[in-house]
C-alpha positions, 0 to 999 in steps of 0.5 A: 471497388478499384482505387481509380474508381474512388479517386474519380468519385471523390473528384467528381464530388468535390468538383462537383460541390464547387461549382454548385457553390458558385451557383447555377444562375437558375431562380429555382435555386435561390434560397435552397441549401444544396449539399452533394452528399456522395458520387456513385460512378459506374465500372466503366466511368462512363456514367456517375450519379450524383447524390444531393441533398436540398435543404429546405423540403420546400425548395426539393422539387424545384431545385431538383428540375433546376439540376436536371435541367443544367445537367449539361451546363454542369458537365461542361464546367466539371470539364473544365475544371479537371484532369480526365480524358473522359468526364462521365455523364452526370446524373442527380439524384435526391438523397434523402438517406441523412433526412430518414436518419434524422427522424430515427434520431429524432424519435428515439430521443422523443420516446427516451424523454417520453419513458424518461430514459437518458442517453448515457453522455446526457447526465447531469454533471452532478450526477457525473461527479458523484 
C-alpha cells in the first residue's frame, strides 16, 4: 500500500467519524451507536469504502439506509473539512468482522467453563502466590 493511500484512508476515517459524531439529523439514527471501523480507499483515490459498525443489531438496517441515504450530505462536509483536491466518493458498508469475533470469544469461554479449563491470566491469586 502507498504511504499517500494510508494517509488519505486514516483522514478519511477520522473525518469521516467526526461528522457521524455530530450527527446526521436523520430519525433513523436515533438510539444506534454508530462506529467507523476502517476506509478502504482504491488506487486511484477516486473511490473509498467506509466500514461501519452499528450497535445495537436492532437499529442495522435502519441506520444503514439512513448512511446511504446521506451519503451525499456526508460527502459534502468531508469536504469541507479537509485538505484534498479531490475527496473520493464514499461508500458505507456494515462491518460485521468484530461482532463474529465476539461470538468466537464468547463461545470459546463458554466451552472452557463448560470442561472447566481457565484461560492462564484467570487463576485465582492464591493460586498465583503459591
Amino acid at each position: 500500500m502507498s504511504h499517500r493511500k494510508a494517509q488519505v484512508e486514516s483522514l478519511l476515517q477520522r473525518t469521516v467519524a467526526a461528522v457521524l459524531q455530530r450527527g446526521l439529523g436523520d430519525p433513523r439514527t436515533q438510539g444506534a451507536l454508530i462506529s467507523v471501523t476502517k476506509v478502504d480507499a482504491s488506487p486511484d483515490l477516486k473511490h473509498a469504502t467506509v466500514f461501519v459498525s452499528i450497535l445495537p443489531d436492532t437499529h442495522q438496517t435502519r441506520a444503514m439506509h439512513a448512511l446511504t441515504d446521506a451519503t451525499m450530505h456526508l460527502q459534502h462536509a468531508v469536504k469541507k473539512a479537509v485538505a484534498l483536491r479531490v475527496v473520493p466518493h464514499l461508500r458505507f458498508k456494515l462491518d460485521t468482522a468484530l461482532k463474529k469475533e465476539n461470538a468466537t470469544l464468547a463461545a470459546i469461554n463458554e466451552a472452557m467453563e463448560r470442561t472447566g479449563d481457565r484461560a492462564p491470566d484467570t487463576e485465582p491469586p492464591e493460586a498465583m502466590a503459591d
